[in-house]
N, C-alpha and C positions, 0 to 999 in steps of 0.2 A: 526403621524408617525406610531403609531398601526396598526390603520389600511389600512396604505398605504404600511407596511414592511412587515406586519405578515397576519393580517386577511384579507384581501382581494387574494394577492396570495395563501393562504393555503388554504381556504375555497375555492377557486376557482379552485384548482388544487382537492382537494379532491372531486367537486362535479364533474369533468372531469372523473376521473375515477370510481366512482361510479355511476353516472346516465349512463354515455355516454360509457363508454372503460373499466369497472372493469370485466367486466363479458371474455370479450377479450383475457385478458392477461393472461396466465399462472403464469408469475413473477407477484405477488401479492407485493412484497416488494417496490415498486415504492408507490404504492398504501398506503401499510400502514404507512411508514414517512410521506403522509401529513397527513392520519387520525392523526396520534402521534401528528405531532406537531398542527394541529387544537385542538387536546383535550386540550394540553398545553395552547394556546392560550384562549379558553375559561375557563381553571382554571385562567389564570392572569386574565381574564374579569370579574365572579365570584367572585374572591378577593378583585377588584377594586370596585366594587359595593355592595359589602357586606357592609352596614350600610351607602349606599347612595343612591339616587334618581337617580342620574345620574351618566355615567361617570367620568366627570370631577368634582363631588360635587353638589351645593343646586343648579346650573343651568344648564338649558337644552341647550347641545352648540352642532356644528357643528361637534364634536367627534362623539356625541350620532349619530347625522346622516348620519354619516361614515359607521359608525358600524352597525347600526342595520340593514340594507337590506343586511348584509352579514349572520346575523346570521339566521337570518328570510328565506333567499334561501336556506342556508346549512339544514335548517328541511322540511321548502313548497318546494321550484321547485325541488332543487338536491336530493328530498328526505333521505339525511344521517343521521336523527335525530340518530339512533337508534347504529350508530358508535360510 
């Protein structure tokens, strides 16, 4: 549900306006509620994995592979590493 609530539309919304439409819009505030809430979401992902291997703990489950092609486009394709 993480990543079907949060990281996916955030990350997907933040790479719309930064690869595709940031440059576009004068109103930048669209833009930075989802960097904010993407950064948020990556501090809970950070936290969650702090003193683990994986997401969910000692195994590699279907979370992990939720998540990681979000986090992985939000730096390669959408290029926003740097938000």
């Amino acid at each position: 549900m993480f990543q079907v609530g949060g990281v996916g539309p955030m990350f997907g919304q933040v790479g719309f306006f930064h690869k595709f439409a940031g440059k576009d819009f004068e109103d930048k505030r669209p833009r930075d509620r989802y960097v904010g809430e993407a950064k948020r979401l990556l501090a809970v992902l950070d936290g969650r994995l702090r003193g683990r291997e994986w997401t969910m703990g000692e195994a590699f489950t279907i979370a992990d592979i939720a998540i990681f092609p979000w986090v992985r486009n939000l730096v390669g394709f959408y290029g926003a590493g740097e938000l």
